[in-house]
Biopython code that builds the backbone (N, CA, C, O; Angstrom):
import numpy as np
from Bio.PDB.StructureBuilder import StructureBuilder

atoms = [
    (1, "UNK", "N", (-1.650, -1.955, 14.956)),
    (1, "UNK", "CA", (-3.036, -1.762, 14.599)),
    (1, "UNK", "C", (-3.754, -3.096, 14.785)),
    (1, "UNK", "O", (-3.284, -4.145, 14.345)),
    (2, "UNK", "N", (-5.031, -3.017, 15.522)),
    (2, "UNK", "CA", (-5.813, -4.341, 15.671)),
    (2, "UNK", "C", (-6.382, -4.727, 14.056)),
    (2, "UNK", "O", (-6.181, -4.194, 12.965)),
    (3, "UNK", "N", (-6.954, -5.580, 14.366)),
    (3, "UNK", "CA", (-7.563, -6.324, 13.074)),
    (3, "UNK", "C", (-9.151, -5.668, 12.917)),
    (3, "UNK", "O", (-9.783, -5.861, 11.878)),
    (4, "UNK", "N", (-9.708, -4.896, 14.024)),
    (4, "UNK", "CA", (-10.756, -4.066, 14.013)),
    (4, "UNK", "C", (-10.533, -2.736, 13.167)),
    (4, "UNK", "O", (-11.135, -2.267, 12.201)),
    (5, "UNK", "N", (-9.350, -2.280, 13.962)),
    (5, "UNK", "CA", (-8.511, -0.956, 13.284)),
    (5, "UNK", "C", (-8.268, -0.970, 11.801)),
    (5, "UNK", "O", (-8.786, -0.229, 10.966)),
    (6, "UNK", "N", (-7.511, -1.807, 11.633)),
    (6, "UNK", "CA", (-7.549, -2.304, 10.357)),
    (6, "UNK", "C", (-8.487, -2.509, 9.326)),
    (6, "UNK", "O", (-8.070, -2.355, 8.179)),
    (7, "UNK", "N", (-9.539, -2.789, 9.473)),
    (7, "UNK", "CA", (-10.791, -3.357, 8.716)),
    (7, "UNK", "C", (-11.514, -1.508, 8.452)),
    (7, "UNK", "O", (-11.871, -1.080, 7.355)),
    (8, "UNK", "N", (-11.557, -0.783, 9.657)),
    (8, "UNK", "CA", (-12.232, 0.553, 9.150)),
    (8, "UNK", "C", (-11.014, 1.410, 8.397)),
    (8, "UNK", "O", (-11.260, 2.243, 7.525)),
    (9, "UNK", "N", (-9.913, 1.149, 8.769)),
    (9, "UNK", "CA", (-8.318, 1.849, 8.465)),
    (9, "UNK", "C", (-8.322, 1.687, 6.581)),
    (9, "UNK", "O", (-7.944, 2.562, 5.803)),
    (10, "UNK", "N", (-8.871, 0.296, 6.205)),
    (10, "UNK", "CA", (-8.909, -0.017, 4.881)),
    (10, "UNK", "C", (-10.186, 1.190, 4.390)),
    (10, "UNK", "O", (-10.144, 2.185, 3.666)),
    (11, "UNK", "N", (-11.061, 0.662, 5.024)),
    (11, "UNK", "CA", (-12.578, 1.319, 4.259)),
    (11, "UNK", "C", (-12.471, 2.723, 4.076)),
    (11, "UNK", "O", (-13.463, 3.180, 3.507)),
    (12, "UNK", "N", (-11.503, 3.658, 4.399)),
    (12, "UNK", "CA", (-11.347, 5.068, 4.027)),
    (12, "UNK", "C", (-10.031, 5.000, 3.396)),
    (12, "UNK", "O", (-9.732, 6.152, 3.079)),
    (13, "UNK", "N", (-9.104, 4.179, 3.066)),
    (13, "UNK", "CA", (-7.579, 4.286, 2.784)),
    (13, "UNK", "C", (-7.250, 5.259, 1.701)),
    (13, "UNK", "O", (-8.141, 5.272, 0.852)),
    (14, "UNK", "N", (-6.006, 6.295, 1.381)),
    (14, "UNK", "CA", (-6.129, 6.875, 0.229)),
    (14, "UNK", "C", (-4.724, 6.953, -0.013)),
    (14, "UNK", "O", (-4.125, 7.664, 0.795)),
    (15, "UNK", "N", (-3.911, 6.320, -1.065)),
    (15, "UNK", "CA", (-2.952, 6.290, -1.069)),
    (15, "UNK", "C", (-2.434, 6.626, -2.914)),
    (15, "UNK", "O", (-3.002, 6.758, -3.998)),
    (16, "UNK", "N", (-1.317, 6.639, -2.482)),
    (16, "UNK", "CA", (-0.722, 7.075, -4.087)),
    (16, "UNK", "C", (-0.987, 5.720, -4.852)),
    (16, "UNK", "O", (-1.342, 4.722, -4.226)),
    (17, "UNK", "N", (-0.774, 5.704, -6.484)),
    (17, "UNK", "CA", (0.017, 4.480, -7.259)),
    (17, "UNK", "C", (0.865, 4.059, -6.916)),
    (17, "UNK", "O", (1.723, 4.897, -6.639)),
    (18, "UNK", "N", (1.243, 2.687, -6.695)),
    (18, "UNK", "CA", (0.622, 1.568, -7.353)),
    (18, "UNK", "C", (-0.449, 0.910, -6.388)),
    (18, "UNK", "O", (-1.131, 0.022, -6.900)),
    (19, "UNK", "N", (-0.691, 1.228, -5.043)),
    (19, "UNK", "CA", (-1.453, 0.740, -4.285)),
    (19, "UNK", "C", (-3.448, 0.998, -4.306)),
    (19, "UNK", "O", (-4.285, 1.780, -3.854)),
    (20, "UNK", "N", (-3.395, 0.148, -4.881)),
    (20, "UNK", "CA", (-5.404, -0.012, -5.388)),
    (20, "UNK", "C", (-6.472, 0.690, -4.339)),
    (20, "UNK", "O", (-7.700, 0.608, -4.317)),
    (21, "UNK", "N", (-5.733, 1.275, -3.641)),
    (21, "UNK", "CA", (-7.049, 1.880, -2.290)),
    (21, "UNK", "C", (-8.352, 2.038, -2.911)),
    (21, "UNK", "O", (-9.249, 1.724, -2.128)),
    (22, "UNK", "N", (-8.916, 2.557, -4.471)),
    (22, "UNK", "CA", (-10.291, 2.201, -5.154)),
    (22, "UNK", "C", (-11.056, 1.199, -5.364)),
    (22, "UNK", "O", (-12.238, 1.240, -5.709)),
    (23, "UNK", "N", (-9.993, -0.305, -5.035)),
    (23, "UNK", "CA", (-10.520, -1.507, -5.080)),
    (23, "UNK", "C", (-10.743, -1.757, -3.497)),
    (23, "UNK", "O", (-11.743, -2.197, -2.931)),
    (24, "UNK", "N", (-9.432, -1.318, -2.926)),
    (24, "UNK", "CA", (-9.779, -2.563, -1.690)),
    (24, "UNK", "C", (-10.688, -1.556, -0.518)),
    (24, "UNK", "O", (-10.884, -2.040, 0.597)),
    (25, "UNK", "N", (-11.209, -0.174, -0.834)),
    (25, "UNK", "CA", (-12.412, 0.104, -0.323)),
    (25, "UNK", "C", (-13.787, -0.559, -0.448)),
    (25, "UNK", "O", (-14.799, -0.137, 0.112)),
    (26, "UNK", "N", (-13.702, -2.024, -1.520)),
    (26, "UNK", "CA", (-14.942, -2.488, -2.072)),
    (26, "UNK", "C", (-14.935, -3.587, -1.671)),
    (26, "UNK", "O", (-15.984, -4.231, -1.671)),
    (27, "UNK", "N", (-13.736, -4.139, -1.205)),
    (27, "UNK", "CA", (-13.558, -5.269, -0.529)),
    (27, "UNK", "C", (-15.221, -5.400, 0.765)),
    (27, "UNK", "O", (-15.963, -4.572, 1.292)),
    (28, "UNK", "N", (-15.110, -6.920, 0.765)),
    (28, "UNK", "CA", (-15.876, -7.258, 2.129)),
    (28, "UNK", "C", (-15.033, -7.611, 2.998)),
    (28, "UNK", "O", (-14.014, -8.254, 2.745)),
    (29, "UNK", "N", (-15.454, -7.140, 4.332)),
    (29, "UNK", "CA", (-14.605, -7.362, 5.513)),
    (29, "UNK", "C", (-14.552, -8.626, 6.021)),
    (29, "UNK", "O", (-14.225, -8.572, 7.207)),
    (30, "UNK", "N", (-14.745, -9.823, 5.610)),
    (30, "UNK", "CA", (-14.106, -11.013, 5.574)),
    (30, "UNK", "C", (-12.531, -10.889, 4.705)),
    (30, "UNK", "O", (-11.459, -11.140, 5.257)),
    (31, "UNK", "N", (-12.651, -10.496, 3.404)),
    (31, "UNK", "CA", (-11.466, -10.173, 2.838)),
    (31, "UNK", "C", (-10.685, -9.241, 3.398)),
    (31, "UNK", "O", (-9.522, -9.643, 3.419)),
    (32, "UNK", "N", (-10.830, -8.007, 3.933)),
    (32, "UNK", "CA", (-10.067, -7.491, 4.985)),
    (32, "UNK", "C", (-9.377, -8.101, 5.696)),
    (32, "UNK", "O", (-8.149, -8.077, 5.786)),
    (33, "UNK", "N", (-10.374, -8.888, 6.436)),
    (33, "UNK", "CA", (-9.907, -9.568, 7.724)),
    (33, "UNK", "C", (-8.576, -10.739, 7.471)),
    (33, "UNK", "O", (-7.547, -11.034, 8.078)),
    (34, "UNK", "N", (-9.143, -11.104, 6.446)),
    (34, "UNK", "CA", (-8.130, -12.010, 5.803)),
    (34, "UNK", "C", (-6.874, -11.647, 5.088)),
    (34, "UNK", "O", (-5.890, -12.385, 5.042)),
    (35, "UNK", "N", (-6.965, -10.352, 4.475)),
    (35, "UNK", "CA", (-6.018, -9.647, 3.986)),
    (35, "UNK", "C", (-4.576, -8.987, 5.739)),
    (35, "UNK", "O", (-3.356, -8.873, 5.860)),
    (36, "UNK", "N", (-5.570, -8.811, 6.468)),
    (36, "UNK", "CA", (-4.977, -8.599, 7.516)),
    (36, "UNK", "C", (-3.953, -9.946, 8.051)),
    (36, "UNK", "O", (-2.734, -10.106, 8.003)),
    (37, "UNK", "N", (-5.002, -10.743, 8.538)),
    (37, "UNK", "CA", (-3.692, -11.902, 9.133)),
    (37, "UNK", "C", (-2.895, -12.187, 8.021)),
    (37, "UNK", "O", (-1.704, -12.025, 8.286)),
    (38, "UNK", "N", (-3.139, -12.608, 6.700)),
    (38, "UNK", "CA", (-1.833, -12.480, 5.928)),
    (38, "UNK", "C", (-0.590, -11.928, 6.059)),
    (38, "UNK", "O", (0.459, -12.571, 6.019)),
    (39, "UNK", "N", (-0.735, -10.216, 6.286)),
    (39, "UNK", "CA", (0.112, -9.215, 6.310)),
    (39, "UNK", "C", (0.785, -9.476, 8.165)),
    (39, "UNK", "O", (1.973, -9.349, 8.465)),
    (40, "UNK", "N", (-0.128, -9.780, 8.970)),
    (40, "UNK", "CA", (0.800, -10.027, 10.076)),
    (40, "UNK", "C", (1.502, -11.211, 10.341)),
    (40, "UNK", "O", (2.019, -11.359, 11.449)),
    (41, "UNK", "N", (1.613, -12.268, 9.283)),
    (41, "UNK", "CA", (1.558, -13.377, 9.513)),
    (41, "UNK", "C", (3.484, -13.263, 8.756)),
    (41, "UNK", "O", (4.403, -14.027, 9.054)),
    (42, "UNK", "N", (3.551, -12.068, 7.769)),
    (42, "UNK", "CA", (4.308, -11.688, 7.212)),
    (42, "UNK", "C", (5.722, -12.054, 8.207)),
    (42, "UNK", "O", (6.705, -12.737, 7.919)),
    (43, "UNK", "N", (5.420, -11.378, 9.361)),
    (43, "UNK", "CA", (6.320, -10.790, 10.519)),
    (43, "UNK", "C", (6.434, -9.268, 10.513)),
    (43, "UNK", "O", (5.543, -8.430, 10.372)),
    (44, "UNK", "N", (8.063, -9.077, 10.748)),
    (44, "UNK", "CA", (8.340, -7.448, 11.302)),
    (44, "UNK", "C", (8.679, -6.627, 9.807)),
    (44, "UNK", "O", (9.585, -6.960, 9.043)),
    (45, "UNK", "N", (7.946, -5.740, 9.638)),
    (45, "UNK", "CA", (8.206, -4.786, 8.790)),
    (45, "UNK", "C", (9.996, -4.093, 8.598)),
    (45, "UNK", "O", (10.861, -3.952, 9.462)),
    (46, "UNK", "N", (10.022, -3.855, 7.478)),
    (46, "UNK", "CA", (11.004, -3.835, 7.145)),
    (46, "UNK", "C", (11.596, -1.909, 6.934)),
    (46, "UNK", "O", (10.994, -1.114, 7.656)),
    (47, "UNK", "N", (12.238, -1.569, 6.382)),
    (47, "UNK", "CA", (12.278, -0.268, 6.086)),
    (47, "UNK", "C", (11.440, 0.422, 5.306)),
    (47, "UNK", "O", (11.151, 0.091, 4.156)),
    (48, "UNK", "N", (10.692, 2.154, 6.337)),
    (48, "UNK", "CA", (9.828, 2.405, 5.395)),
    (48, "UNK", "C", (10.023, 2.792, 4.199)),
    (48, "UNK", "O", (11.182, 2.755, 3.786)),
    (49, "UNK", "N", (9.265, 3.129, 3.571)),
    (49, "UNK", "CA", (9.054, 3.786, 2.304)),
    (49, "UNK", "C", (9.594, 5.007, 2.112)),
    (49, "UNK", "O", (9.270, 5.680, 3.091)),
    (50, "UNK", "N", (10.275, 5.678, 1.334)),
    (50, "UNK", "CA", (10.392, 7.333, 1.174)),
    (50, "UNK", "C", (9.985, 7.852, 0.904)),
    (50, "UNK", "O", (9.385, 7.615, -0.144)),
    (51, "UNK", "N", (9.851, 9.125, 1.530)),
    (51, "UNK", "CA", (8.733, 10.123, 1.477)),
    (51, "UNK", "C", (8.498, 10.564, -0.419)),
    (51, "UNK", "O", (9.272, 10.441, -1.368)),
    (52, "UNK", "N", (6.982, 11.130, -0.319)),
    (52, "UNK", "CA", (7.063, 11.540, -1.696)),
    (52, "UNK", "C", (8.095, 12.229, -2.367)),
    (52, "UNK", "O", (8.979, 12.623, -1.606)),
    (53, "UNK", "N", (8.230, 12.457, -3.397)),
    (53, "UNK", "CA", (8.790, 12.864, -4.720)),
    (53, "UNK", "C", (7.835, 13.292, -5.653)),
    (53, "UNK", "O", (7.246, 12.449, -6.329)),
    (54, "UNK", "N", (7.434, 15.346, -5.875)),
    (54, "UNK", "CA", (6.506, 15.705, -7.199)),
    (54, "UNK", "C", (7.699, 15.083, -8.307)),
    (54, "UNK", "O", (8.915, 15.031, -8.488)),
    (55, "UNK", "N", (6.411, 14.668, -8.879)),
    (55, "UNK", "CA", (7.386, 14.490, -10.556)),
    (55, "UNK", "C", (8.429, 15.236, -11.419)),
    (55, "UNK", "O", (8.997, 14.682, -12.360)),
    (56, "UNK", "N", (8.563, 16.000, -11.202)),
    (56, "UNK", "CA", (9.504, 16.616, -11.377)),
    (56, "UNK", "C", (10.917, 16.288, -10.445)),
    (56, "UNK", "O", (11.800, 17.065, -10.809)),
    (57, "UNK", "N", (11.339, 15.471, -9.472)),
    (57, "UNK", "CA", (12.164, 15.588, -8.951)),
    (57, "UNK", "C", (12.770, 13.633, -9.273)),
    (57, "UNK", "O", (11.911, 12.759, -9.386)),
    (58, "UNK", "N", (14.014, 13.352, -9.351)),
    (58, "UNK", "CA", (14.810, 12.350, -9.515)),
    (58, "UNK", "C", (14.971, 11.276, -8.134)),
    (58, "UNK", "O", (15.982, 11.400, -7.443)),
    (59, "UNK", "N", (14.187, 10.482, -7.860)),
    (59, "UNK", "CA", (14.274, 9.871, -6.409)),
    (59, "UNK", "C", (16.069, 8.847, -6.370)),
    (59, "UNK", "O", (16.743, 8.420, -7.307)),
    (60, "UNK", "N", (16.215, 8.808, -5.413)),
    (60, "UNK", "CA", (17.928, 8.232, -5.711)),
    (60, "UNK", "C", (17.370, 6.415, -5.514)),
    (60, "UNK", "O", (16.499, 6.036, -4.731)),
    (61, "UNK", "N", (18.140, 5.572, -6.435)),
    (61, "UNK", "CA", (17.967, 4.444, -6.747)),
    (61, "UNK", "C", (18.205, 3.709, -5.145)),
    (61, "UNK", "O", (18.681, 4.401, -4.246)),
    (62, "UNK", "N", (17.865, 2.402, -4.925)),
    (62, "UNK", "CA", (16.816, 1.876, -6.357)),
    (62, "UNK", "C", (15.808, 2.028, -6.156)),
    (62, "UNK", "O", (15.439, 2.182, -4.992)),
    (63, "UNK", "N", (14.623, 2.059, -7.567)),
    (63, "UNK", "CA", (13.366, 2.802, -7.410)),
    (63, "UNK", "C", (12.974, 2.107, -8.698)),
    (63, "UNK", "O", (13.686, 1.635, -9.585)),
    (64, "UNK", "N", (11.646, 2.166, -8.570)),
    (64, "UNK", "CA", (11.210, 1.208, -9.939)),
    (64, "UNK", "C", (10.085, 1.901, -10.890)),
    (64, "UNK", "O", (8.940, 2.194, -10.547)),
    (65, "UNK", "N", (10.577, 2.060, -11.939)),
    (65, "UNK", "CA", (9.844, 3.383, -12.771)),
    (65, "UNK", "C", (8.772, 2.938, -13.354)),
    (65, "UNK", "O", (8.694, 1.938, -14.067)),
    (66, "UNK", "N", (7.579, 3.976, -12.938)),
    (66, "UNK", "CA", (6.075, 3.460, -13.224)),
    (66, "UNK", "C", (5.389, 4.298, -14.083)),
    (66, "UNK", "O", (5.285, 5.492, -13.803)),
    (67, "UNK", "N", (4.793, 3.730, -15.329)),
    (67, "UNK", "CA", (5.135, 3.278, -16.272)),
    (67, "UNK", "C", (6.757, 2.641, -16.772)),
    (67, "UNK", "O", (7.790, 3.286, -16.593)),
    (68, "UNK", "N", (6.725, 1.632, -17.248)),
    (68, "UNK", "CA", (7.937, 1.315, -17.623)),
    (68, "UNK", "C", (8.713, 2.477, -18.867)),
    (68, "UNK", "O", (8.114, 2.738, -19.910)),
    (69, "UNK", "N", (9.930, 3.009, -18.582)),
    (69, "UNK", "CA", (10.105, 3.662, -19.946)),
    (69, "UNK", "C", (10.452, 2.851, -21.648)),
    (69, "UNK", "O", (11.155, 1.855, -21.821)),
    (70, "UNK", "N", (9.943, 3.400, -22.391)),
    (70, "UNK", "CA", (9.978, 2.761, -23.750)),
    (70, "UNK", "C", (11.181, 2.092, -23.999)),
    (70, "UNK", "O", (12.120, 2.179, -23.208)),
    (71, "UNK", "N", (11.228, 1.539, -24.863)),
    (71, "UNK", "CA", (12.439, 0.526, -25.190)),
    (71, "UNK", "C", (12.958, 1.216, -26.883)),
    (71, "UNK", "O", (13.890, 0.701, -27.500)),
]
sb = StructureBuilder()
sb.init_structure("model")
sb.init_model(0)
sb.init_chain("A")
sb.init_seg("    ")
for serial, (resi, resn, name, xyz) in enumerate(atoms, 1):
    if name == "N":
        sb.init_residue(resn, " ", resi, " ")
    sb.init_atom(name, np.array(xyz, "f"), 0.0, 1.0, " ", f" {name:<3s}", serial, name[0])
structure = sb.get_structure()
């Protein structure tokens, strides 16, 4: 994805918790832009993510439980 792509790719984003897509639609596209070379600056992506899980179902570890459970 270009850094153009990117910048409109943010301004509609809609993603699950924990990822803020309500904030960083409010972002200015200087911060985009900047948020971008950060993330490529990263290097090569790593393994994706797994597909959803409704709540009701047990995702296999490791997985990091959101909300923390009580103590």
């Amino acid at each position: 994805m270009t850094e153009n792509q990117w910048v409109k790719f943010a301004k509609v984003l809609k993603t699950r918790p924990p990822m803020p897509w309500f904030n960083l639609d409010q972002w200015a596209e200087p911060d985009l832009r900047a948020l971008y070379q950060y993330i490529k600056q990263l290097g090569p992506v790593g393994e994706a993510a797994r597909p959803y899980l409704p709540p009701d179902k047990e995702p296999k570890p490791p997985f990091v439980l959101w909300p923390a459970a009580p103590k």
